[in-house]
C-alpha positions as CSV (number, residue, x, y, z in Angstrom):
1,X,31.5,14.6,-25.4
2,X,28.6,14.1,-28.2
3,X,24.9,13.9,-28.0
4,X,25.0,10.4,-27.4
5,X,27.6,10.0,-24.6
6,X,25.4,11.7,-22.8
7,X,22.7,9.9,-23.1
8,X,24.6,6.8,-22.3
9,X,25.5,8.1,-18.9
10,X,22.1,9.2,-18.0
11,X,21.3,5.4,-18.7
12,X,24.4,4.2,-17.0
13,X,23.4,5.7,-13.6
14,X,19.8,4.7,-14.4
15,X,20.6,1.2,-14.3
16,X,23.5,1.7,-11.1
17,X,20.6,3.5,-8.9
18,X,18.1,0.3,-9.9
19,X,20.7,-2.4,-9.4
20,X,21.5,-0.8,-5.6
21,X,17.5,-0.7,-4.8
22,X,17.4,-4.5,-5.6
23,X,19.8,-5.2,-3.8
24,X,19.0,-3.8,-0.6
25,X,15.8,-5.9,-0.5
26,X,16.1,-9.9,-0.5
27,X,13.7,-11.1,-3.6
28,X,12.8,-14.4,-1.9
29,X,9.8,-15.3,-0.1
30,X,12.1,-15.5,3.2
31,X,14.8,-13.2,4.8
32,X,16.4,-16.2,6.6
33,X,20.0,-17.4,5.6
34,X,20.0,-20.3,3.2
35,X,21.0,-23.6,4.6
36,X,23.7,-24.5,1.5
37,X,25.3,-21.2,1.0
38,X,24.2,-18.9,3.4
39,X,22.5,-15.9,1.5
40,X,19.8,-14.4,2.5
41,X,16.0,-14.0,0.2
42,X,15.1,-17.7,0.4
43,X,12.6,-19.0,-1.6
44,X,11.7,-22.2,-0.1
45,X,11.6,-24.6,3.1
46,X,12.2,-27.9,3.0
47,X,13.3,-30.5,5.9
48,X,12.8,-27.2,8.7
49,X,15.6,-25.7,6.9
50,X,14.9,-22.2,4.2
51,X,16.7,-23.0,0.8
52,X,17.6,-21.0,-2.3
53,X,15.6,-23.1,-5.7
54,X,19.3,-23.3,-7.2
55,X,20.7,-24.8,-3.8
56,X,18.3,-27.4,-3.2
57,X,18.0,-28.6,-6.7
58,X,21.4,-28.8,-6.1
59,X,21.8,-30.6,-2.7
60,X,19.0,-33.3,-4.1
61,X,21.3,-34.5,-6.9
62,X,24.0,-34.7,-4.8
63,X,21.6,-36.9,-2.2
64,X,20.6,-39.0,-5.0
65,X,24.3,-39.2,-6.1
66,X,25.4,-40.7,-2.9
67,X,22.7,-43.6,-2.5
């Protein structure tokens, strides 16, 4: 093992200990359960319902799609 494979595992569990601490806390504004897919850290609510951006971008164009 060189120099530099070391340092690449330091970096490695670096970036394993951050990933865990974001995912243990929800990023959205909201801790309540999206409406389309049903994860949690929602960022908006729209029609009394807590939505992802992503999801109700996507359930719009679908809407539109079915008039």
């Amino acid at each position: 093992m060189g120099f530099l494979d070391s340092l690449k595992a330091k970096k490695e569990e670096a970036d394993a200990k951050k990933k865990e601490e974001e995912e243990a806390q929800p990023q959205g504004k909201y801790s309540q359960a999206c409406a389309l897919c049903g994860g949690t850290g929602t960022e908006k609510k729209w029609m009394g319902q807590y939505w992802h951006r992503k999801c109700i971008r996507g359930a719009r164009k679908m809407g539109r799609k079915m008039i």
